[in-house]
Structure formats: C-alpha cells, structure tokens
C-alpha positions as a Markdown table, in Angstrom:
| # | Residue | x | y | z |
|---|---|---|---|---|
| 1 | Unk | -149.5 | 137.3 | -286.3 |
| 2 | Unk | -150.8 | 140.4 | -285.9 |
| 3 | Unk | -153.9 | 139.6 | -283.6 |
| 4 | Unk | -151.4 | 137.9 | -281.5 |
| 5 | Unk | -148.7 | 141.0 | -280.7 |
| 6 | Unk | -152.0 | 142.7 | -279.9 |
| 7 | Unk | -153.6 | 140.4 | -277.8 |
| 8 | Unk | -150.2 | 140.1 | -275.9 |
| 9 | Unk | -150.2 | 144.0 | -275.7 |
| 10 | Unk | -153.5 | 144.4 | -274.4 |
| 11 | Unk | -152.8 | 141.6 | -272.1 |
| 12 | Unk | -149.9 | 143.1 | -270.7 |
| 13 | Unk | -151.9 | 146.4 | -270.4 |
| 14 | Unk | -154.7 | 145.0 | -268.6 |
| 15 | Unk | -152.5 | 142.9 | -266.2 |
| 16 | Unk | -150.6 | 146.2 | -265.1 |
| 17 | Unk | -153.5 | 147.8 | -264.4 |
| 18 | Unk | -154.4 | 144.8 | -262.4 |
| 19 | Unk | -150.9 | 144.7 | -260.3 |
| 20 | Unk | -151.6 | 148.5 | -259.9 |
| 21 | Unk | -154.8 | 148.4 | -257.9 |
| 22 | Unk | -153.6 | 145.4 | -256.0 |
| 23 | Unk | -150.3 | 147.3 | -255.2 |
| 24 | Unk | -152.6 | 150.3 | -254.3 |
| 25 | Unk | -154.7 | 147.6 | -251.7 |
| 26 | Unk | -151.7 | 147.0 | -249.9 |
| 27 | Unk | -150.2 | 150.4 | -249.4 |
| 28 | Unk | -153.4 | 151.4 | -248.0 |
| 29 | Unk | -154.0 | 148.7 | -245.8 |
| 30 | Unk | -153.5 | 150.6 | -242.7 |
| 31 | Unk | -155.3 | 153.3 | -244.0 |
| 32 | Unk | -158.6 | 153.8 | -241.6 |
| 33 | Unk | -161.7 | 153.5 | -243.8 |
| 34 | Unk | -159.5 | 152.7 | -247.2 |
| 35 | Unk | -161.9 | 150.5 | -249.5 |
| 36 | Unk | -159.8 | 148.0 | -251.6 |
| 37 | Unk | -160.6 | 147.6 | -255.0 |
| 38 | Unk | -160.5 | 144.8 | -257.5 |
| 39 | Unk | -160.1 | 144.8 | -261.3 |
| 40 | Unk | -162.5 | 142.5 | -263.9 |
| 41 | Unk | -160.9 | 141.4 | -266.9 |
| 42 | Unk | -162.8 | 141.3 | -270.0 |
| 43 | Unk | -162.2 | 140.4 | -273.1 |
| 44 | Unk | -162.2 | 142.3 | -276.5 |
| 45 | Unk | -164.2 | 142.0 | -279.4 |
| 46 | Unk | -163.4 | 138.9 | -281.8 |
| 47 | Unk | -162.4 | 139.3 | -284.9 |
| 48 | Unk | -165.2 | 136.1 | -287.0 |
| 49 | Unk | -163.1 | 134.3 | -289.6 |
| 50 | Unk | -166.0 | 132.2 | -290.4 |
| 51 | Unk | -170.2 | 132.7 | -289.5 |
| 52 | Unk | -171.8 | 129.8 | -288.2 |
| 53 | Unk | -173.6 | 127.1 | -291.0 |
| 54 | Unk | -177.1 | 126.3 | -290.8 |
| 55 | Unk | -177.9 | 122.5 | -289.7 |
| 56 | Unk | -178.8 | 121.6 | -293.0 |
| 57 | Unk | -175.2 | 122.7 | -294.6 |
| 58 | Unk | -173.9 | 120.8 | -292.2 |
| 59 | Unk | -174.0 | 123.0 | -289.2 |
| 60 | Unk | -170.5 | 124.5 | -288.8 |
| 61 | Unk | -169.5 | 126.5 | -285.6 |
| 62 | Unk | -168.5 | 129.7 | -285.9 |
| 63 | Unk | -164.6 | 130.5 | -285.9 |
| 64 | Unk | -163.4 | 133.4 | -284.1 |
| 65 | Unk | -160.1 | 134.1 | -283.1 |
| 66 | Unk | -159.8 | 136.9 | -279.9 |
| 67 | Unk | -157.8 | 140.1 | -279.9 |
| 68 | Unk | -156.8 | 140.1 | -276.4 |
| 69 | Unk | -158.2 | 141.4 | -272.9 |
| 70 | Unk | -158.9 | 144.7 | -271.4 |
| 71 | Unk | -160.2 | 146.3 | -267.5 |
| 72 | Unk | -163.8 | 146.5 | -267.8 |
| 73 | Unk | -164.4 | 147.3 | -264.4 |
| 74 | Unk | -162.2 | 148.1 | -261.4 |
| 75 | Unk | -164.6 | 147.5 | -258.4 |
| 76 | Unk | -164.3 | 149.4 | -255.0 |
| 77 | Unk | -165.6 | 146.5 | -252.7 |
| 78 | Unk | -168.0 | 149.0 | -249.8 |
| 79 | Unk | -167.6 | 146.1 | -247.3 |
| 80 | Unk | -167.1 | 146.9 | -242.8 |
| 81 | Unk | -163.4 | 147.6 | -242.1 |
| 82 | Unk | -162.2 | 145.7 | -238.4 |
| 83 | Unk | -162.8 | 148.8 | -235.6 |
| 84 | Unk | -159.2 | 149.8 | -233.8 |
| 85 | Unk | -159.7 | 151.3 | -230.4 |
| 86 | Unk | -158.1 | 154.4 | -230.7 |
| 87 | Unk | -159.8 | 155.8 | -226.6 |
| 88 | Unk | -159.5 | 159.5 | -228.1 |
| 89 | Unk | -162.7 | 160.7 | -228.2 |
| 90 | Unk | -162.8 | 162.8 | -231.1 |
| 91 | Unk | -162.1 | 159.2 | -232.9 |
| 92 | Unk | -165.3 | 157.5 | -234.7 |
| 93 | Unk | -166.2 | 154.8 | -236.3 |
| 94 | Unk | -169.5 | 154.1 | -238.3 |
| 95 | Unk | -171.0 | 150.8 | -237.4 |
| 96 | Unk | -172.8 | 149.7 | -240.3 |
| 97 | Unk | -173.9 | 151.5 | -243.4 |
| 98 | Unk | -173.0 | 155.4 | -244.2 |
| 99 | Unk | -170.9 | 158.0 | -244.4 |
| 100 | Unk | -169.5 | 161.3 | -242.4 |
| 101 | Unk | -169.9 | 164.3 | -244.6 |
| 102 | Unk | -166.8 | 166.6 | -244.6 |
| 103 | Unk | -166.6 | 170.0 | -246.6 |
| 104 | Unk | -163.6 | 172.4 | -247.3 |
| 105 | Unk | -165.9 | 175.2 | -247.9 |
| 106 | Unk | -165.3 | 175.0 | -252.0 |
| 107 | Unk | -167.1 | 172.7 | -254.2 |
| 108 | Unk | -169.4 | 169.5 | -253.0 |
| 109 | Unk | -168.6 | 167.6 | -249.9 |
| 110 | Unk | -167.0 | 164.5 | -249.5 |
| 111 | Unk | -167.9 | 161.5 | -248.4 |
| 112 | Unk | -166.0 | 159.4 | -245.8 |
| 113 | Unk | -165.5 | 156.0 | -243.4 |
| 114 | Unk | -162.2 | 157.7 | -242.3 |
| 115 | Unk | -163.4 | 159.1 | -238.5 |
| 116 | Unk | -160.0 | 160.2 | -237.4 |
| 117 | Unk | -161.0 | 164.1 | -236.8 |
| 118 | Unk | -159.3 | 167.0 | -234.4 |
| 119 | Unk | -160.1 | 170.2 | -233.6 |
| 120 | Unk | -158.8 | 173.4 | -235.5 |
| 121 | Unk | -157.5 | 176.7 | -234.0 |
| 122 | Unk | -161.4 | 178.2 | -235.0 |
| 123 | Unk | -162.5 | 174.6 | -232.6 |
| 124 | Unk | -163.9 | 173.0 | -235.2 |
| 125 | Unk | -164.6 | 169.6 | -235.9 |
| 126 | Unk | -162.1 | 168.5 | -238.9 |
| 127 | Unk | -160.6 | 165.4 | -240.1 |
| 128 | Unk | -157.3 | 165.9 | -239.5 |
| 129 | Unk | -155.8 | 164.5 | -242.5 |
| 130 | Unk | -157.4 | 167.1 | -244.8 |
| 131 | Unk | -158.4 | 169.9 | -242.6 |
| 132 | Unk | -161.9 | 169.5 | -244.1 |
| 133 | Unk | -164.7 | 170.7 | -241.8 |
| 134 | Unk | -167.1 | 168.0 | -240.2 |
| 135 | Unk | -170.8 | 169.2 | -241.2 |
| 136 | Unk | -173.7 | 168.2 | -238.9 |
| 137 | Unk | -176.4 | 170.4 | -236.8 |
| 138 | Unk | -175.0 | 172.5 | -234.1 |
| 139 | Unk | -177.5 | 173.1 | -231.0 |
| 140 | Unk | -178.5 | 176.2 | -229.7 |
| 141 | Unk | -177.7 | 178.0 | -226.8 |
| 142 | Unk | -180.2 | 175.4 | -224.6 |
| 143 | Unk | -178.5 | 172.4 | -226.3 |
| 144 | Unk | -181.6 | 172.1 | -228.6 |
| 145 | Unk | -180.5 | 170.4 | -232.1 |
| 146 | Unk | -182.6 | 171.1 | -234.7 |
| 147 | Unk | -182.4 | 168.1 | -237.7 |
| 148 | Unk | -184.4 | 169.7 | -240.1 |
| 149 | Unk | -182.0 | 172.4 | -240.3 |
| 150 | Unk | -178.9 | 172.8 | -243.1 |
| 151 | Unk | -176.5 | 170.8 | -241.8 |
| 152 | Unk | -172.8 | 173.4 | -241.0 |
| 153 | Unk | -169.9 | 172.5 | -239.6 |
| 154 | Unk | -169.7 | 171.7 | -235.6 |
| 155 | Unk | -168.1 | 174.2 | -233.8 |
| 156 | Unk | -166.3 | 172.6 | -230.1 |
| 157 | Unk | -166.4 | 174.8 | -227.3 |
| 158 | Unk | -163.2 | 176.6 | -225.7 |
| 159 | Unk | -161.6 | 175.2 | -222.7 |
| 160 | Unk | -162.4 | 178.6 | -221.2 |
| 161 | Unk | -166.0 | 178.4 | -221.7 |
| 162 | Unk | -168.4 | 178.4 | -218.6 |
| 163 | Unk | -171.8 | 177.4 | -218.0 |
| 164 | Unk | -174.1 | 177.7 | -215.2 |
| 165 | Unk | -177.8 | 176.3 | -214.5 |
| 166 | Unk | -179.9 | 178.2 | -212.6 |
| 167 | Unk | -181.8 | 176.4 | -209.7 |
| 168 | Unk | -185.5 | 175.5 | -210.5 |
| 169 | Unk | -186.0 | 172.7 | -208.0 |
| 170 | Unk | -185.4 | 172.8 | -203.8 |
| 171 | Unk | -186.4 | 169.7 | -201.6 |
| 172 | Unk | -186.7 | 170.4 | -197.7 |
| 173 | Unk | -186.3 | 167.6 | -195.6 |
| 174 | Unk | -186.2 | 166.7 | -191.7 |
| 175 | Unk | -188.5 | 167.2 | -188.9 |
| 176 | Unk | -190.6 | 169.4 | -186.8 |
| 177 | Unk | -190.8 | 168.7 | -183.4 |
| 178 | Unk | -194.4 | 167.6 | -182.8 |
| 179 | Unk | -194.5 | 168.3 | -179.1 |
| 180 | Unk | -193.4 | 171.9 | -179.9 |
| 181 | Unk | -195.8 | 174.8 | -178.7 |
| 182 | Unk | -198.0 | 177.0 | -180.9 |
| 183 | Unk | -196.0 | 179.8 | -181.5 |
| 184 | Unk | -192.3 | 177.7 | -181.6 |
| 185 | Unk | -190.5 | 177.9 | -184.5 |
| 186 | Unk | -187.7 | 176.1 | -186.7 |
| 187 | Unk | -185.6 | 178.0 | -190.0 |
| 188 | Unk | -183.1 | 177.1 | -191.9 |
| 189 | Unk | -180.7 | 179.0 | -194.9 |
| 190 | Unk | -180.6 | 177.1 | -198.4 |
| 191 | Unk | -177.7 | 178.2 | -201.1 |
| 192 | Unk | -179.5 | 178.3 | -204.6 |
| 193 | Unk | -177.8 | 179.6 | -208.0 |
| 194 | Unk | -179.2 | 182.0 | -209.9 |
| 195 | Unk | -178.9 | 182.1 | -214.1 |
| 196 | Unk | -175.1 | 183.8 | -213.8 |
| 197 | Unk | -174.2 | 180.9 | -211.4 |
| 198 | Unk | -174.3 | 183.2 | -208.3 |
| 199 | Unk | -175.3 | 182.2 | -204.9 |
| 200 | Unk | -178.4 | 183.1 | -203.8 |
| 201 | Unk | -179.4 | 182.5 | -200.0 |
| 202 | Unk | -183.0 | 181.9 | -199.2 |
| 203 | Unk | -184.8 | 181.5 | -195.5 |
| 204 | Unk | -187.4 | 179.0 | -194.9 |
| 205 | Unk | -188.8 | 179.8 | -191.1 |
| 206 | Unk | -191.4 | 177.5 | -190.0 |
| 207 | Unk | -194.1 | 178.6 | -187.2 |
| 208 | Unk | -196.3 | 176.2 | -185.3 |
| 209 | Unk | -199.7 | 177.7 | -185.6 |
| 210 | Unk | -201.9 | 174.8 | -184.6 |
| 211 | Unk | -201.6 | 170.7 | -183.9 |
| 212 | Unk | -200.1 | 169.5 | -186.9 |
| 213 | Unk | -200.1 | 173.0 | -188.7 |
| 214 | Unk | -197.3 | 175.1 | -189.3 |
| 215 | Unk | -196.6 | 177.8 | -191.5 |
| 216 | Unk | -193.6 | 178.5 | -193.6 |
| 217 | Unk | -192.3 | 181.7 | -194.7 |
| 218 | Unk | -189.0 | 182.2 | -197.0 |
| 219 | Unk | -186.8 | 185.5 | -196.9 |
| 220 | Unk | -184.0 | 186.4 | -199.1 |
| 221 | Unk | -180.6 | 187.9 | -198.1 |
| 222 | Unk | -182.2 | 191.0 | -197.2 |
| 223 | Unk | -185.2 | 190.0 | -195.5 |
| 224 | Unk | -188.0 | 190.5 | -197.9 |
| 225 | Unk | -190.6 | 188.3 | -197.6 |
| 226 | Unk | -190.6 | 185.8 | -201.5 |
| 227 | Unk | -193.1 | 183.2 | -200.3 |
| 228 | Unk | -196.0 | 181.9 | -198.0 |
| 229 | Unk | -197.3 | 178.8 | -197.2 |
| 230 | Unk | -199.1 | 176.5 | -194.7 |
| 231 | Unk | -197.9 | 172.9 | -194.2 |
| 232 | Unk | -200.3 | 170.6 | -192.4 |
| 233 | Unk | -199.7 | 166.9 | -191.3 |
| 234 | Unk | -201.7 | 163.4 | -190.8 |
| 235 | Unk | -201.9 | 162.1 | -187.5 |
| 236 | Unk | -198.7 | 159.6 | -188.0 |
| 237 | Unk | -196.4 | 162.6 | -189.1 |
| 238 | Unk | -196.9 | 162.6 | -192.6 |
| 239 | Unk | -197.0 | 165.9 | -194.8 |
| 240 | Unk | -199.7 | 166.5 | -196.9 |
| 241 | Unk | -199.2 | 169.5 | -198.8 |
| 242 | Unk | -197.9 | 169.7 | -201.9 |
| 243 | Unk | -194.9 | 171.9 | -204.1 |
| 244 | Unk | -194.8 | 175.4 | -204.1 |
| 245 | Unk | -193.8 | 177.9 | -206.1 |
| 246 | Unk | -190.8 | 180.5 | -204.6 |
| 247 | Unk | -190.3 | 183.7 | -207.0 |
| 248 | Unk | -187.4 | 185.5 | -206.0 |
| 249 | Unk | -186.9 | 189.0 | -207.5 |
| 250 | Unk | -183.1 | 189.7 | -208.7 |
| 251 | Unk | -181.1 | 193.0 | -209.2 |
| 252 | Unk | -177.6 | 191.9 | -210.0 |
| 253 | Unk | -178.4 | 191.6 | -213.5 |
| 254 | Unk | -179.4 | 187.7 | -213.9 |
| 255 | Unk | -182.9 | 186.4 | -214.7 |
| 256 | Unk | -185.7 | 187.6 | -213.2 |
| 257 | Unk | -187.4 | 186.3 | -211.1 |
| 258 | Unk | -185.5 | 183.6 | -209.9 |
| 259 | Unk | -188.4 | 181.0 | -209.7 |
| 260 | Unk | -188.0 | 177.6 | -208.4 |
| 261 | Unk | -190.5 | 174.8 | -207.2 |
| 262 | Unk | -189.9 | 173.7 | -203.2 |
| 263 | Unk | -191.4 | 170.3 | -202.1 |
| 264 | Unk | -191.4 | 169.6 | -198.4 |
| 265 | Unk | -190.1 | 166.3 | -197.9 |
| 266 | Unk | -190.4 | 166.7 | -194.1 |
| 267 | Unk | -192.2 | 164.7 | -191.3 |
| 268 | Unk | -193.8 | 166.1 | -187.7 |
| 269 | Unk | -192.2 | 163.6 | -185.0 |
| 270 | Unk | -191.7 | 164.3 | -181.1 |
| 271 | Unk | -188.1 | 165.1 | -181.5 |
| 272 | Unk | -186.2 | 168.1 | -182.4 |
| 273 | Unk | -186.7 | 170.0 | -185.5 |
| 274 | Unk | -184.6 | 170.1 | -187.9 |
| 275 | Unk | -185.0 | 170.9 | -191.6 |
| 276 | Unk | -182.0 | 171.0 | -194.3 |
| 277 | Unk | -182.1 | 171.4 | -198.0 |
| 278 | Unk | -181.4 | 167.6 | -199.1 |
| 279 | Unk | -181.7 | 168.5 | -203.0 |
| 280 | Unk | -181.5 | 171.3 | -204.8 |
| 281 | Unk | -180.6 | 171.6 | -209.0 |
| 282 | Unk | -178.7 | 174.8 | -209.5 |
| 283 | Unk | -175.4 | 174.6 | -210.7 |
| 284 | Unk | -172.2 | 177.3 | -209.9 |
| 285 | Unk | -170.2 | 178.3 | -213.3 |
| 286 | Unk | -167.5 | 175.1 | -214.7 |
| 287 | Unk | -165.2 | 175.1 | -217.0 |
| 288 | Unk | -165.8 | 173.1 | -220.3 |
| 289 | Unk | -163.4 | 169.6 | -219.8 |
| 290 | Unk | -164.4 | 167.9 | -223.6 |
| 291 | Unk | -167.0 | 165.8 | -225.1 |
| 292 | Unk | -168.0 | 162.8 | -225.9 |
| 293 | Unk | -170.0 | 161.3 | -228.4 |
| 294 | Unk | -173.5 | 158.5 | -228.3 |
| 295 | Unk | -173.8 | 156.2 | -230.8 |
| 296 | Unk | -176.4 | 158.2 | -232.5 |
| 297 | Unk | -173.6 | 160.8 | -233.3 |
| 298 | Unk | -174.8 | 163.5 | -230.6 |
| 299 | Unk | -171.6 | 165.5 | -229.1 |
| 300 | Unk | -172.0 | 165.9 | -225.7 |
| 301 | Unk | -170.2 | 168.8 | -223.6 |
| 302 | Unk | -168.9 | 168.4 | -220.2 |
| 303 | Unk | -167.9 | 170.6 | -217.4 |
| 304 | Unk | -166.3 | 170.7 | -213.9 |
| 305 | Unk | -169.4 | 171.8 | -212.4 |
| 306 | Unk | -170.9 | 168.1 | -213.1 |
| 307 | Unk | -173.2 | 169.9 | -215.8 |
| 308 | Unk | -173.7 | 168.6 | -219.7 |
| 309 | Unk | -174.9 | 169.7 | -222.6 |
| 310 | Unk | -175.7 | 169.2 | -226.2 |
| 311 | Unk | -173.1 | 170.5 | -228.5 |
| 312 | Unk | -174.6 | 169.1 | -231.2 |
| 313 | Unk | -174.9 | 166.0 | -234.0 |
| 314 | Unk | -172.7 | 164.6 | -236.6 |
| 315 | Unk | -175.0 | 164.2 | -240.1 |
| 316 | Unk | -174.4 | 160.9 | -241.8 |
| 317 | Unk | -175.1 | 160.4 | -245.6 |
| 318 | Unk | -176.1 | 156.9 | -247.1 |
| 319 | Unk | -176.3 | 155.8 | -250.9 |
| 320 | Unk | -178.6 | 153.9 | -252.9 |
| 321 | Unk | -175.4 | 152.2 | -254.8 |
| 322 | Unk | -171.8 | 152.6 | -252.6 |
| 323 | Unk | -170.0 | 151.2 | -255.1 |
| 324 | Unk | -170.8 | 154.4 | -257.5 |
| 325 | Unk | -169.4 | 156.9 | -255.2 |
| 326 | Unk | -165.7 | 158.2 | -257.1 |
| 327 | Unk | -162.6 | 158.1 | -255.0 |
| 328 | Unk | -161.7 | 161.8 | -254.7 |
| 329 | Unk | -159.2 | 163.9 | -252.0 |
| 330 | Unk | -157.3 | 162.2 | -249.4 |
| 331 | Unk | -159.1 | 158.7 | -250.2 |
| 332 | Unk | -162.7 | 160.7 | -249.6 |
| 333 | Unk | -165.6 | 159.9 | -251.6 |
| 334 | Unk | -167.9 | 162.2 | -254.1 |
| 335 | Unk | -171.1 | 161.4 | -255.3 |
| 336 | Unk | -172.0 | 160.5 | -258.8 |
| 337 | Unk | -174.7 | 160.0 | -261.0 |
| 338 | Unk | -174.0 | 156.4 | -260.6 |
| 339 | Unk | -174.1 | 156.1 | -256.6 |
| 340 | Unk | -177.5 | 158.4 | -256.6 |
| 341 | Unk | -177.7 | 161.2 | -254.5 |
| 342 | Unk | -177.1 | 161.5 | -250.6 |
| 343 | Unk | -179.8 | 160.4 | -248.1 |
| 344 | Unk | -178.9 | 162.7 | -244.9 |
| 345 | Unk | -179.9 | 161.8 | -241.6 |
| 346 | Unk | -178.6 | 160.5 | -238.5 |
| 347 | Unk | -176.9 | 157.9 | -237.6 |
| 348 | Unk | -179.3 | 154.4 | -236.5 |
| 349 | Unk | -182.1 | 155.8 | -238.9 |
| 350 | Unk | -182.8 | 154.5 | -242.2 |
| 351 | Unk | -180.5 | 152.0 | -242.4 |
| 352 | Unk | -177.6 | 154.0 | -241.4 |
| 353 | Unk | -175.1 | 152.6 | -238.7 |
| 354 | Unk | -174.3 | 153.6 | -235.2 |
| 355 | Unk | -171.7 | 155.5 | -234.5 |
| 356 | Unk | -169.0 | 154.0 | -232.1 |
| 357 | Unk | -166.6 | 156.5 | -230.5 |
| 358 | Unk | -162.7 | 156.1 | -229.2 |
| 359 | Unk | -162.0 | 153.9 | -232.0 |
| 360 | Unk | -161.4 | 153.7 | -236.0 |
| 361 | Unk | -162.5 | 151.6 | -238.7 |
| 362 | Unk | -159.4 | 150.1 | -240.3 |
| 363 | Unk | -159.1 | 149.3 | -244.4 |
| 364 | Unk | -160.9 | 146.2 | -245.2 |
| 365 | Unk | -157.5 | 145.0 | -247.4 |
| 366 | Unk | -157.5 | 141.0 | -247.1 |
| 367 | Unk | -153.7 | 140.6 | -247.5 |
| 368 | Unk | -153.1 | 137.1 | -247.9 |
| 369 | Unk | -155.9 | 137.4 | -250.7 |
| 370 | Unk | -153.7 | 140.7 | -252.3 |
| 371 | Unk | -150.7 | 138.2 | -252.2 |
| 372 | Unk | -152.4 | 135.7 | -253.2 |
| 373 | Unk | -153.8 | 137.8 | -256.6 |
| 374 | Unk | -150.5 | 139.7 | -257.4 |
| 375 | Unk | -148.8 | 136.5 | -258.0 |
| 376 | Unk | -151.5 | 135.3 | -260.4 |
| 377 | Unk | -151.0 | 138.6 | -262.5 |
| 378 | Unk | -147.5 | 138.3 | -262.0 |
| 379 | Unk | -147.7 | 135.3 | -264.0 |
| 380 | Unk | -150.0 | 136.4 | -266.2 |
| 381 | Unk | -148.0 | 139.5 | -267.0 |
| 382 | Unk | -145.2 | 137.1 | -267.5 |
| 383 | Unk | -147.2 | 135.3 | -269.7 |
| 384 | Unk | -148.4 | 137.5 | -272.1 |
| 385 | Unk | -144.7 | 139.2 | -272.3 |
| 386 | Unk | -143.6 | 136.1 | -273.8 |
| 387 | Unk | -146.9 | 135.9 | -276.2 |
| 388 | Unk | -145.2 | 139.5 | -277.6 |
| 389 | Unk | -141.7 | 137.7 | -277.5 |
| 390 | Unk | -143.4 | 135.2 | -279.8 |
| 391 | Unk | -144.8 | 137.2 | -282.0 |
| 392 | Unk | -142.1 | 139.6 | -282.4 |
| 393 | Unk | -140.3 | 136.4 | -283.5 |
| 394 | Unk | -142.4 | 135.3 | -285.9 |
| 395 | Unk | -142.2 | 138.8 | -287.5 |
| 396 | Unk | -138.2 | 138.7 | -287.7 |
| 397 | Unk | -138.6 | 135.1 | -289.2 |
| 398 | Unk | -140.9 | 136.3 | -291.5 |
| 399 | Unk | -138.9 | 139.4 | -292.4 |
| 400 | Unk | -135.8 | 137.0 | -293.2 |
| 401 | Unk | -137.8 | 134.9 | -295.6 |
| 402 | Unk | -137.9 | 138.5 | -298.0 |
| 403 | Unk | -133.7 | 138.2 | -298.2 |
C-alpha cells in the first residue's frame, strides 16, 4: 500500500517537472536562440519480493514490484533555430555550429545563439538584452586584426569619426600631339590627398625633346621641382616607359614625403595634347556612416568618403558536447566540465558556422510537438493523482477495520 502512495507521489513529482519544462518551451518560443529542452523519465529502484530460481528448481522469475518514476535527465536539444530577417545590421545569426562569446567583465563568459546586439554609450558591441560586452579582436589603427591575440570587447566607431587615405597611386592619361615641334610642350594640375586628407596640387609639364621623346617634369604648389622623367614612344603611338616614383616633401604637418607611384597611360597621336589624371587613390576626410558584417564575422566600417575599413572580428566558441553547456543569465550558456572547454576561433573554421547578418535565429520550440507532449503529462499527472486517491483509500479502509 505503501509502495503505491509513493509511486503515485513520485509520479506526480516527475510529471510536474515534465509540464514545467514544456511550459518553459513555449514561453520561450519567440525567444531568438532559446534551446527547448525535454525531460526523460526513469524509473526507481525496485523493491525484489522474490530472486529468480535456478532451472533446475523449476526456474521461477524474479518478482519485483516498482516504487515509482523520477527525471533522470532533462535534455537541452542544441539543434538550428529558423533565421528571421531582422535588416539591422548589428543583428546576427550563426549559421551552423557555435557560439558568440559575451562577458560582463565579472566572472566567465557566456555563451550564446542569441545575436540581437546594440551599441552602448562607450560604442561597444553588447547584446542588448543583458548589456554584456561582445568579445572578439579589434584591428589596429590600419584595420589589421590580429587572431592570435586575447580576444576584448569590440569597440564601434563614433559617428563623428573621420578617416582619410593618403594618395599612393596617380594614372596620367591622354595624348601628345605627335606632329608637335621639339621644344612644344603640354601640362596639366592633378589634386592628390595627402595622410590628413588635404589637397595637394601637383604639375606634370611635358616637353618634346626629340621624335617620339618627351620629357616630364612635376612641380608642387610652389614650383619646386619633385620629379623627372623621360617618356619615349613606339612608332604606332604606344608608350613604353614604365611607373615612376613622385616624392613630394610636406610641411603642414602630414606624412612625409608624400610618395605616390604615377603610370603614364598616355599615347603620341597627330592631334592635340591633352593629358588628365584618369585615376588617382587618395581619399579627402568622411565621416563614419556604420558597419556591416561578412559571414566570417569581420566588422566592416564605412564612410562618406567611399573609404572602408576593418573594425574588427566577432570570436566564436564551439564545444565538444553542446548539450553540457548550463543555462545561465538571460538564457546564455556557461561552460562545464561536461560540455568540455571552449574551442575559440572564427567563424567558417573548424567546424564553426558562418555568420549571417540583418537577421536572428529564432527558438527551435516545435509547438504542435509541446501541445502535443503537455497533454500526455496532463494525463499522466491525472493519472497518478488518482493512484494517491487510491491509495489514500485503501489506508482509511484499512484504518476502519481497527474500530
């Protein structure tokens, strides 16, 4: 009678526990990254009334008689959530195995599918439910990234931050006159940027010194000689010397020299001359606009001036065993003994996924199938309530017998 009230107990116990994750599955189920979780029954010890018989006594079966049920595992199934386009940029999703790493600056970092970060008032990277920094490698001031480095939390520029790039490559183009006389000569004035995104004028003068000769000579804005040269042409027009290299000396407090590489992209026809800077790859100061992010998790800068940079790369962590990893803060994840320790790398090495950006990755919660097991331990619940009702019963029946 006993065994019974207890096995109803522990059944009731165990069923609870089960209607508890389940109801936890579907409050989460729009929860972005949210694992659901299942329990496994298992059941308790059995109390032997009788050992088993050898063959030759007959052979009797053993007779046991159960004392209910317990949890033995509740499961946290690691499976892809659907992606949600979000189009914010600071949204991500993982594509595939892994997990972003996220500190508050106390204790060990956390583990998460949940991409739905923002930028704080010091512009970091944070998730925005927690606040918790995002920790990857930050470039250096050339948009370097360096992976072998600690991973730290990635800092966003301002929207009043600035950049520049100084020129280091001019192409000349057009044509000298072929019919020209020795002596005649064409020029023209180029705008270049130096490192502090200010405009620097250069003069390129070309002289006709011989049939299909010509020398070059460029000035800067105050007439001081920077380079020499000779250009010197086939007999269908065609230049045949190669780059040169321009040194330009600077006193306003930028780089110097200003040195840049000049090819001549220009012909030597019988018409007018007429030579123009078709390509040049200095850049005046823009304002930073935002970023974007590649599939392997690099943040890239952008700004008005056309230029990008590197801001630098989101570090992913993968596990040996998922499933160990312990639900902690804001439905992040720690590491345990269980789930071994963190592999950190980059996303789409080592079996870690891609990164996909302007969207989320929604909970993997199967409703129908949460439905669908709530009203099995509905029933079961129901079930072993009335195995205690029994019971309980039986005892009053039995305490009535006494009077």
């Amino acid at each position: 009678m006993i065994r019974s009230l207890y096995s109803g107990v522990s059944g009731l116990q165990a069923h609870g526990t089960a209607i508890d994750v389940v109801a936890d599955n579907i409050a989460n189920v729009n929860t972005p990254g949210f694992k659901a979780a299942r329990a496994q029954f298992q059941a308790l010890v059995a109390q032997t009334l009788r050992a088993a018989g050898t063959p030759d006594a007959g052979g009797q079966n053993p007779a046991q008689v159960g004392l209910g049920v317990t949890v033995g595992a509740i499961e946290r199934q690691m499976t892809q959530g659907s992606p949600q386009t979000t189009g914010r940029a600071s949204d991500l999703a993982i594509e595939g195995n892994g997990y972003f790493i996220i500190s508050t600056g106390a204790g060990a970092p956390r583990y998460t599918r949940n991409g739905a970060f923002d930028i704080n008032g010091n512009r970091q990277l944070v998730e925005a439910a927690s606040g918790a920094a995002v920790l990857g490698w930050v470039a250096d001031a050339n948009g370097k990234i360096d992976t072998s480095q600690p991973i730290t939390p990635l800092t966003i520029p301002a929207e009043g931050d600035t950049l520049a790039r100084q020129t280091t490559k001019l192409t000349l183009s057009g044509n000298l006159d072929a019919t020209a006389n020795v002596g005649d000569s064409a020029s023209t004035t180029v705008r270049l940027y130096d490192s502090q995104g200010r405009e620097q004028y250069i003069t390129f003068t070309m002289v006709k010194t011989a049939p299909n000769t010509w020398s070059w000579d460029a000035t800067d804005a105050g007439g001081a000689s920077v380079g020499t040269g000779v250009l010197t042409f086939d007999g269908e027009g065609r230049c045949t010397t190669g780059p040169a290299t321009v040194s330009v000396p600077l006193t306003d407090g930028a780089i110097t020299p200003m040195v840049f590489t000049t090819t001549f992209n220009v012909q030597q026809l019988a018409e007018s001359s007429e030579v123009v800077a078709s390509h040049q790859d200095g850049l005046p100061p823009g304002a930073y606009q935002g970023f974007s992010v590649t599939d392997n998790g690099v943040l890239i800068g952008s700004y008005s001036n056309g230029l990008t940079r590197q801001i630098g790369q989101l570090a992913i962590a993968s596990f040996t065993n998922p499933a160990g990893l312990q639900r902690g803060p804001a439905g992040a994840f720690l590491e345990t003994a269980n789930s071994g320790p963190a592999q950190v790398g980059t996303s789409g090495t080592g079996g870690r996924g891609n990164i996909v950006s302007g969207a989320l990755e929604m909970s993997n919660v199967d409703l129908t199938r949460e439905f669908s097991s709530l009203i099995v331990y509905q029933r079961g619940f129901q079930a072993n309530g009335r195995s205690v009702t029994v019971s309980d019963q039986l005892l009053q029946d039995i305490l009535m017998l006494k009077q």
